[in-house]
C-alpha positions in Angstrom: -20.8 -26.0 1.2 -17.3 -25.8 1.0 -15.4 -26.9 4.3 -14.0 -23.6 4.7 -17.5 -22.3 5.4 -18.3 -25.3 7.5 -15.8 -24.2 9.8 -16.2 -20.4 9.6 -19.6 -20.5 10.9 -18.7 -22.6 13.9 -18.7 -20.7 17.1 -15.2 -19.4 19.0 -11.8 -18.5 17.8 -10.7 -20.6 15.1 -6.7 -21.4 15.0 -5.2 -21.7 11.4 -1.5 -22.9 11.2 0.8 -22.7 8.4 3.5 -25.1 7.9 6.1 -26.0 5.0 5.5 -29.1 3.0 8.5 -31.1 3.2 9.9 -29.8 6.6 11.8 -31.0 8.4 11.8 -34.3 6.0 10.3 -34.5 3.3 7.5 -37.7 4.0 6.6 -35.1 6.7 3.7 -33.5 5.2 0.9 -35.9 5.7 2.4 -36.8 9.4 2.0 -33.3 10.2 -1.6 -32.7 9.0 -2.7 -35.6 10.9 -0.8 -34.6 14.2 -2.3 -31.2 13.6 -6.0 -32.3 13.0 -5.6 -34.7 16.4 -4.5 -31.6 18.0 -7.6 -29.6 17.1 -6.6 -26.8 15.0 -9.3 -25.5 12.6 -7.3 -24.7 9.4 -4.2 -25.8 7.7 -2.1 -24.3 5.5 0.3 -26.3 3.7 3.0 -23.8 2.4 4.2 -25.0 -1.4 8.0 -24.1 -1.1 9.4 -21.9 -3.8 13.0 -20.9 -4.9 12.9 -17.3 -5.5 12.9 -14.4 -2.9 10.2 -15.0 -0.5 8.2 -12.1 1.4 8.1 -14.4 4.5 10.2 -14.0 7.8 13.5 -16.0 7.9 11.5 -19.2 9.9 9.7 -19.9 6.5 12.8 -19.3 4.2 14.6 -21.4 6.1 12.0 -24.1 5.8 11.8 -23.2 2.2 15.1 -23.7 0.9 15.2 -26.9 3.2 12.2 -27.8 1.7 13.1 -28.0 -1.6 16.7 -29.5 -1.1 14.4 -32.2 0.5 12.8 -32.7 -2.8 9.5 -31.0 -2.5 7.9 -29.4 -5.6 4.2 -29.6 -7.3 4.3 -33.0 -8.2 5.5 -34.5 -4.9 3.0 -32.3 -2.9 0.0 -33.6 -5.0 1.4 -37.0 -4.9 1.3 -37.0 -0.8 -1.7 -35.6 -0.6 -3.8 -38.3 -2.5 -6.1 -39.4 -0.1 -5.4 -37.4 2.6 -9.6 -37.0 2.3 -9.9 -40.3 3.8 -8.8 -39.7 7.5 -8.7 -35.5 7.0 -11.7 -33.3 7.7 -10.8 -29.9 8.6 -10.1 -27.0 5.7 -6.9 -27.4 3.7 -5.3 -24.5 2.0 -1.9 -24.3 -0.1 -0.5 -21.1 0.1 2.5 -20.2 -2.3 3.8 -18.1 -4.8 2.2 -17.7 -8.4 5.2 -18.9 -10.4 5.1 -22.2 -9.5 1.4 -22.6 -10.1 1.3 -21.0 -13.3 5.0 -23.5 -14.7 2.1 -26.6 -13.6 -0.5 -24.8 -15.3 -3.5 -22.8 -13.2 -6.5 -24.7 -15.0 -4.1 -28.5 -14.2 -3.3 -27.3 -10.9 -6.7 -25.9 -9.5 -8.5 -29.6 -11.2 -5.4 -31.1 -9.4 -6.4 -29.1 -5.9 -10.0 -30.3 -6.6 -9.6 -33.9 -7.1 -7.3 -34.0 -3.9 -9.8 -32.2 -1.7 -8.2 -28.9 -1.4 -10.5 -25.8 -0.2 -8.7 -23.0 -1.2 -5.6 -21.4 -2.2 -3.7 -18.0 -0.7 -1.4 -17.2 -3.4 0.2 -13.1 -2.4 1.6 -12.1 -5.4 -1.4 -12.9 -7.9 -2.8 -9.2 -8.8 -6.2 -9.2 -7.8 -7.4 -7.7 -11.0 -5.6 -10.1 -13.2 -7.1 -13.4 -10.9 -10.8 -12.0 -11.6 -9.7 -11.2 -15.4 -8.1 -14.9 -16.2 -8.7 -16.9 -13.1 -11.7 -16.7 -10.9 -13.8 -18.7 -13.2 -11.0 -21.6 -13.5 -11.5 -21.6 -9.5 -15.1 -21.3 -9.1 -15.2 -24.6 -11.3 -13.1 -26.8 -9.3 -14.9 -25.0 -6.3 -11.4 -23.3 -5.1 -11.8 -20.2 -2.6 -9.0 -18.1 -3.4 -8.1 -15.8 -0.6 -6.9 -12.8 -0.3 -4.5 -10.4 2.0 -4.9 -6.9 3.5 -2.7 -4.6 5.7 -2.9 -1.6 7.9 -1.9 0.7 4.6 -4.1 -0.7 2.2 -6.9 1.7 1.3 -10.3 1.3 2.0 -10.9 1.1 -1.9 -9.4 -2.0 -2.6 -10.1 -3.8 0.6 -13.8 -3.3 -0.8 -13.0 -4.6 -4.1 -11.1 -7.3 -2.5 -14.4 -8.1 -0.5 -16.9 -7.9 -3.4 -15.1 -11.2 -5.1 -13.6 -13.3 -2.0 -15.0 -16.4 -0.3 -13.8 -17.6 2.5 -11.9 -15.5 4.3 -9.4 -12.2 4.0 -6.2 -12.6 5.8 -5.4 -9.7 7.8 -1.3 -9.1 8.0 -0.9 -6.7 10.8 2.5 -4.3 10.3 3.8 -4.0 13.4 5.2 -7.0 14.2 5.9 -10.6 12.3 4.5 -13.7 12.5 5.0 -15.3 16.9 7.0 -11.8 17.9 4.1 -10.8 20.5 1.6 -12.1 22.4 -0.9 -9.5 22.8 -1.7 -6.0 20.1 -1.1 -2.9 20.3 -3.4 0.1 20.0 -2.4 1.0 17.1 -3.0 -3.2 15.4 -6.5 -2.2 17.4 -7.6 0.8 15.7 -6.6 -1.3 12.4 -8.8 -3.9 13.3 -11.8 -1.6 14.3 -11.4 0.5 11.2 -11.8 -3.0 9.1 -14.9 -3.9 11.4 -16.7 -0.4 11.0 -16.4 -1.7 6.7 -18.8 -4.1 7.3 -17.2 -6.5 5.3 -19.4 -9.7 3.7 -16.3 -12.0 4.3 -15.0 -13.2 7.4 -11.3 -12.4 8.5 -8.7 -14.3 9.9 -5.5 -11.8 11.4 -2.0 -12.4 10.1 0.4 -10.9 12.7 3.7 -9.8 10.0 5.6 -7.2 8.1 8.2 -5.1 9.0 6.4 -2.1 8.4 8.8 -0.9 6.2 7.5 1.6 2.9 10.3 1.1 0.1 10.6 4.1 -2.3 11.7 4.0 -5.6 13.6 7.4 -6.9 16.3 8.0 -9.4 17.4 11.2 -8.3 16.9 14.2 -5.5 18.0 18.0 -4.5 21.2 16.4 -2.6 21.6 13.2 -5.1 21.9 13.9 -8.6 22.4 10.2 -9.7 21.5 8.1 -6.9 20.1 5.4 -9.7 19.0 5.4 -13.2 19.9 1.6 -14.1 16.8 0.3 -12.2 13.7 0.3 -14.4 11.0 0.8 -12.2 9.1 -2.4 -12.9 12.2 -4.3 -11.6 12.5 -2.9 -8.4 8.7 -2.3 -7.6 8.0 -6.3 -8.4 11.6 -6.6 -6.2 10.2 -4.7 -3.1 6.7 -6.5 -3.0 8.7 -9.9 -3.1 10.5 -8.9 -0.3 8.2 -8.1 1.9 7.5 -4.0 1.6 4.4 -3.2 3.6 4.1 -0.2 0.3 5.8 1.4 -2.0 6.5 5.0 -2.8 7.2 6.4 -6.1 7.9 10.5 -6.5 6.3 11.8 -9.3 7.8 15.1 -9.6 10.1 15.6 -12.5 12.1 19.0 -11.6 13.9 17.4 -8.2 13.4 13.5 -8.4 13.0 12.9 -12.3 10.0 11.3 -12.2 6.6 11.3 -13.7 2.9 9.8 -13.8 3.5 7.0 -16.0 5.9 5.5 -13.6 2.3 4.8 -11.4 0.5 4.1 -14.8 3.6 1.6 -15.5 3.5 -0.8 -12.2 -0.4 -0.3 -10.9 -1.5 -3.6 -12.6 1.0 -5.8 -11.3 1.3 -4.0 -7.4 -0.7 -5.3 -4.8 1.3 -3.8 -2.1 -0.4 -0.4 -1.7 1.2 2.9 -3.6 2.2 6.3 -2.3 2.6 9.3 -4.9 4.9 10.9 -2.9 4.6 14.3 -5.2 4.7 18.4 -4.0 0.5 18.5 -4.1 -0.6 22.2 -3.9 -4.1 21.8 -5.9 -6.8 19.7 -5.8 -6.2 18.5 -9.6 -3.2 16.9 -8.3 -5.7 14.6 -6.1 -7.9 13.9 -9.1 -4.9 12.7 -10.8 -3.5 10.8 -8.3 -6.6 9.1 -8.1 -7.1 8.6 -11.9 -3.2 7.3 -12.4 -3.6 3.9 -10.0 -2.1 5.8 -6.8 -3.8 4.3 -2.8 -2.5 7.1 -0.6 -1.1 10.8 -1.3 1.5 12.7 0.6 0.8 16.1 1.8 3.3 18.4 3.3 2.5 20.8 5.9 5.6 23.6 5.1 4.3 23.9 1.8 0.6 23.9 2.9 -1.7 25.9 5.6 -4.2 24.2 8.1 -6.9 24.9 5.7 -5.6 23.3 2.6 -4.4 19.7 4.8 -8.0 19.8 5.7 -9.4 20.4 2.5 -6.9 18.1 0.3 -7.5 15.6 2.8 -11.2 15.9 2.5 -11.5 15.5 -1.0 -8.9 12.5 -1.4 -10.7 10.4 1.6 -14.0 11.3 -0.5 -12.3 9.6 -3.9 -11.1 6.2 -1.5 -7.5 7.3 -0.8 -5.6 7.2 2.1 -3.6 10.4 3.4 -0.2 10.9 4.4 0.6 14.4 6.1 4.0 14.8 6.6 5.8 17.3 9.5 9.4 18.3 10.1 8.8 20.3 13.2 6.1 20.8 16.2 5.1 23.5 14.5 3.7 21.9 11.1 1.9 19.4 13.5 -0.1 22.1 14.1 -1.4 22.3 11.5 -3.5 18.5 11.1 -6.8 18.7 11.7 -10.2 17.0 10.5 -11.2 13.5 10.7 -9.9 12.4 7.2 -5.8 12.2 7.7 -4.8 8.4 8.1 -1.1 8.3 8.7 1.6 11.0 10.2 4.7 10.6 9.0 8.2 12.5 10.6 10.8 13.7 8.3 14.1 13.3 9.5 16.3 15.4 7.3 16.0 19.8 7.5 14.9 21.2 4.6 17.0 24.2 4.7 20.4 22.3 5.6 19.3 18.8 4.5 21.3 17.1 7.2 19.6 14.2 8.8 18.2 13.6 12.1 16.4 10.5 13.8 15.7 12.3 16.9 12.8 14.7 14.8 11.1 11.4 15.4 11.7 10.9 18.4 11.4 14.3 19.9 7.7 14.4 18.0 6.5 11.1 18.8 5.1 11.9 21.8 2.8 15.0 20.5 1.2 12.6 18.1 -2.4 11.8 18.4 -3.1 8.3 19.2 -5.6 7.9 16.0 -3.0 8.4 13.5 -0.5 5.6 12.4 3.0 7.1 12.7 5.9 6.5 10.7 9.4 8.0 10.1 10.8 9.1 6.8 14.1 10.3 5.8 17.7 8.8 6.5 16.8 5.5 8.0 19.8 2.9 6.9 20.6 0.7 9.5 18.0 -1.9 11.4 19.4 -0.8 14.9 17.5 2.4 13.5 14.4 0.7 12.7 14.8 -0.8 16.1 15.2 2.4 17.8 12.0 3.8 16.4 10.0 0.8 16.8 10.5 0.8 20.1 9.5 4.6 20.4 5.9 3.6 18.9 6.9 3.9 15.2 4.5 1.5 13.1 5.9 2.6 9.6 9.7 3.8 8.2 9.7 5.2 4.8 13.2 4.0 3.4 14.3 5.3 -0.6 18.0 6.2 -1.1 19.5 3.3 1.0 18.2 0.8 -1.1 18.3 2.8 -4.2 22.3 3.8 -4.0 22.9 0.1 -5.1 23.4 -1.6 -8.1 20.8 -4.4 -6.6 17.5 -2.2 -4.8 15.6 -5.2 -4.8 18.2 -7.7 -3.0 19.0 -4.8 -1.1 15.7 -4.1 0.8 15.0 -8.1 0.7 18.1 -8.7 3.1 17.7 -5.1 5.4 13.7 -6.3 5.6 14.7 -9.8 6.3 16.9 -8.4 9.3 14.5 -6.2 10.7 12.4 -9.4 10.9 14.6 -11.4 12.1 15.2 -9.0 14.8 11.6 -7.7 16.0 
């Protein structure tokens, strides 16, 4: 039975700390596993540094780039660890980024992982559909668990596909705050965490408290933009936003106002792990269907364009095909309009359809008329963190942010350094 399993079925909370191999020094790594073992914590992860733009919080940058100025890389790691089996019993996980696994070679570095004594591995960025295609069999033989991660926004759909091939565990990343920030959940992390539990999941879950919350959207034009960006393929700047750290991603599909289509789903839904939004004008139920059909986790609906009884019914049918529903209001009024048990998320739009001018107090002003069950977030006109900040602390979970990053001539950088300063910040 692998040691992960061991410990997993042992009554009590279980603690699992993550730490960055070759931090502060770089002959630190097998100090630190043994002060953390004497300490009694449960699970280690030993985080494998990596150069490019991490989706971590600026602590475990920081250690990163330290890291690696240190000296650490594959090779050293491995070479520390050799027989760290003979005073080490607990679980041992390496957590990194695919690149650097796949340069050592996966088959070379999961035999490498086995002959060390390594239980698993927590790699984000591998594409869940790609590990069981190439992967899962290379693991299974060096007995590797290979876990994976969930959020607040991912739907219901893949969390069940994600259980039907894990072992282990599923890490649970909670959106509202990052990793240390709080001591205690909110209602809304709550209701996240009872909506997993009512899945009745096969694999056990351990809770990741990060993310800024923040949904990055990609669009190349709008009604009040006619060029906001069509240098950015769509592939680029999707794969940029999941690096950084986007809690989802949001692509319009509507060609007459944004210029954009099905295929750009169809293009990026292999590689995304990060959950997708068609953000589209849906006034049929074909539209649902073919959300559905093109890779898409959650749908927008908008009450001006729709009545009470078509929210209820298009919500019906997409929660009875596995994806999540966005309804989103500009006014008191429209939030009338929800009802039914099958919406999952309400979102605010800052900006007046009729005028298009913006304003972050429609959030605020709203807010409080909310139901509790709903996650909230705030669309529209959102550029600065002090904004973010704002919201958050009216109860926002979620900001939907597309022309600030868009407008440059980097999205990608762009929405790594606003996400990495709303984390450094909450």
């Amino acid at each position: 039975m692998n040691r992960i399993d061991k410990k997993l079925k042992e009554e009590g909370k279980l603690l699992s700390i993550y730490f960055t191999a070759g931090y502060p020094s770089l002959d630190d790594t097998v100090d630190i596993i043994f002060k953390l073992q004497e300490s009694g914590v449960d699970m280690i992860e030993i985080g494998l540094p990596f150069s490019d733009p991490l989706a971590d919080g600026p602590t475990i940058q920081d250690s990163s780039t330290k890291a690696i100025k240190n000296g650490m890389n594959t090779n050293v790691l491995f070479d520390q660890l050799k027989g760290i089996r003979d005073k080490v019993s607990i679980p041992l996980i390496i957590m990194g980024y695919f690149n650097p696994i796949l340069q050592y070679g996966v088959e070379n570095f999961c035999k490498k992982c086995n002959e060390i004594g390594i239980d698993g591995l927590i790699i984000p960025d591998l594409p869940i559909d790609y590990y069981e295609a190439n992967y899962k069999s290379i693991f299974e033989e060096n007995h590797l668990y290979n876990m994976f991660l969930i959020a607040p926004q991912t739907s219901d759909e893949r969390i069940k596909k994600i259980d039907s091939i894990s072992n282990g565990f599923i890490y649970m990343v909670s959106s509202s705050s990052i990793t240390g920030s709080k001591n205690s959940f909110s209602p809304e992390q709550i209701n996240y965490f009872e909506r997993i539990e009512k899945m009745n999941l096969k694999t056990p879950r351990i809770i990741l408290k990060s993310s800024s919350g923040i949904i990055c959207e990609f669009k190349r034009r709008s009604p009040s933009n006619d060029n906001i960006n069509y240098k950015s393929t769509i592939s680029e700047v999707v794969k940029g936003y999941q690096e950084a750290g986007a809690a989802g991603v949001s692509i319009l599909t509507n060609k007459k106002y944004f210029d954009g289509d099905i295929e750009d789903i169809i293009e990026i839904r292999n590689f995304v792990e990060i959950p997708i939004l068609r953000k589209e004008f849906i006034i049929s139920e074909y539209q649902i269907f073919e959300a559905k059909s093109i890779g898409a986790d959650a749908i927008l609906l908008i009450a001006s364009i729709l009545t009470s009884e078509d929210i209820l019914n298009f919500s019906s049918l997409a929660k009875s095909l596995g994806l999540e529903v966005l309804v989103e209001v500009h006014s008191h009024d429209e939030l009338k309009k929800i009802s039914g048990n099958d919406i999952d998320i309400i979102g605010v739009n800052n900006r007046n359809l009729d005028t298009l001018e913006i304003d972050l107090n429609n959030s605020i002003e709203i807010y409080k008329e909310i139901p509790d069950e709903f996650l909230k977030i705030s669309e529209s006109g959102i550029s600065k963190v002090e904004s973010i900040l704002r919201l958050r602390e009216v109860g926002y979970q979620g900001f939907l942010i597309g022309e600030n990053f868009m407008k440059n001539s980097d999205p990608m950088e762009e929405a790594y350094n606003f996400i990495k300063e709303v984390e450094n910040e909450i």
